[in-house]
Each structure stands twice: as C-alpha cells, then as structure tokens.
C-alpha positions, 0 to 999 in steps of 0.5 A: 450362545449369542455371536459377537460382532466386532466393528472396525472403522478405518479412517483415512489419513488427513491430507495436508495442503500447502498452498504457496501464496503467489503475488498479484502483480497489480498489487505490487504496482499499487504498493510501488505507486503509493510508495512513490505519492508517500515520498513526494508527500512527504517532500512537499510536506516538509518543504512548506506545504500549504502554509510556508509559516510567514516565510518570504515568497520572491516573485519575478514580476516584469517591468511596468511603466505607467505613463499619463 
C-alpha cells in the first residue's frame, strides 16, 4: 500500500506600506523664488520689456551751456 504525502505551503500575508510624502523645505523655498522671478517677469515684461515699440523715452538731462 503506497503512503500519500500531502504538502502545505502557507504564505504570509502581504504587508502594505504607506509612506506619507514629507516636503523638502528647500524645495518650497525654490517654488516661492521662482514664483516671485515669474512675477517680476512677467511685470517687466508687460511694462516694455527690451523694446519699448517706438514709445517716447523722456530723459532729464542737466543744463549745459557752451561758451567760446
């Protein structure tokens, strides 16, 4: 008479991790700096930027007399 084995294999459980994301502050500060440059861009941007497109440009100058 032949003997049956019978084999069990139990596996574990999964486990599951949760891992919460933690800010950098330094990466926040960068965010809040580039923000800022962004806006001030954007300002001297909108205000002319390098061409003024032929618009007038008043200059003070001081008053000079010439004599001979």
């Amino acid at each position: 008479m032949a003997i049956e084995r019978e084999t069990i294999v139990e596996h574990a459980p999964r486990e599951t991790v949760v891992v919460e994301g933690r800010s950098n502050p330094f990466g926040i500060i960068g965010l809040i700096l580039a923000a800022v440059a962004a806006a001030l861009l954007i300002l001297w941007l909108v205000n002319g930027g390098i061409s003024s497109d032929g618009d007038a440009v008043n200059v003070d100058l001081p008053n000079v007399t010439v004599t001979e």
